[in-house]
C-alpha angles and dihedrals in degrees: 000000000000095000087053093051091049092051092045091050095054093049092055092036087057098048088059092059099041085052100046085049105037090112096053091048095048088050098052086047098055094042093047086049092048087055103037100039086205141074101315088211139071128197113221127184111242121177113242129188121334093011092300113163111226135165116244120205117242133175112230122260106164133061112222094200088107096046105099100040101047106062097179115031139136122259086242087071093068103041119109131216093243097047097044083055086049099050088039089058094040092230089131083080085067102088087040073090086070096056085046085053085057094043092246102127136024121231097235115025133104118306121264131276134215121250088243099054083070101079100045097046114112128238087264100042094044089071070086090082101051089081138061127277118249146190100235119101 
């Protein structure tokens, strides 16, 4: 029952911040989607509870033009300036209300990991692995 009421609680939770910052995520959408001219977002596989893949909701923040033709090159090189301004201000951490809406991720709960730390966590570090994922740092 506990378990219910919490769940319940973060989805309603998470409307009410989907809905007081509608505006700025509306902003940030249509201005990724001005600079970059394609989809803003990108899906990524994260590992949940109990190792289950799911995709988690990003906005985009680097441009892959130069991909194929820079083999070796910093992050920093892909990064764009709006992107750089979204990460700085943490607003990137908007649409994770989308992935609480789903029931996802948890609000408050240890950061995400990526699909390939899953085979190189030991024994101990893989009780990880046994929560849910969150959006706090």
């Amino acid at each position: 029952m506990y378990r219910k009421a919490k769940t319940i609680y973060y989805f309603f939770a998470a409307l009410m911040e989907l809905v007081i910052f509608n505006h700025i995520f509306k902003i940030i959408l249509f201005i990724n989607l001005y600079l970059k001219k394609t989809e803003p977002f990108q899906y990524s596989k994260r590992p949940n509870k109990n190792e289950n893949i799911f995709y988690i909701l990003t906005f985009k923040s680097i441009t892959y033009e130069q991909y194929e033709s820079v083999v070796h090159s910093s992050f920093v090189m892909w990064l764009t300036k709006f992107g750089n301004l979204i990460r700085i201000t943490s607003l990137e951490e908007i649409i994770y209300i989308i992935n609480i809406l789903t029931s996802d991720m948890r609000p408050a709960y240890p950061r995400l990991l990526y699909v390939g730390y899953l085979q190189i966590y030991s024994n101990h570090q893989a009780k990880r692995r046994d929560v849910w994922t969150g959006v706090t740092r």
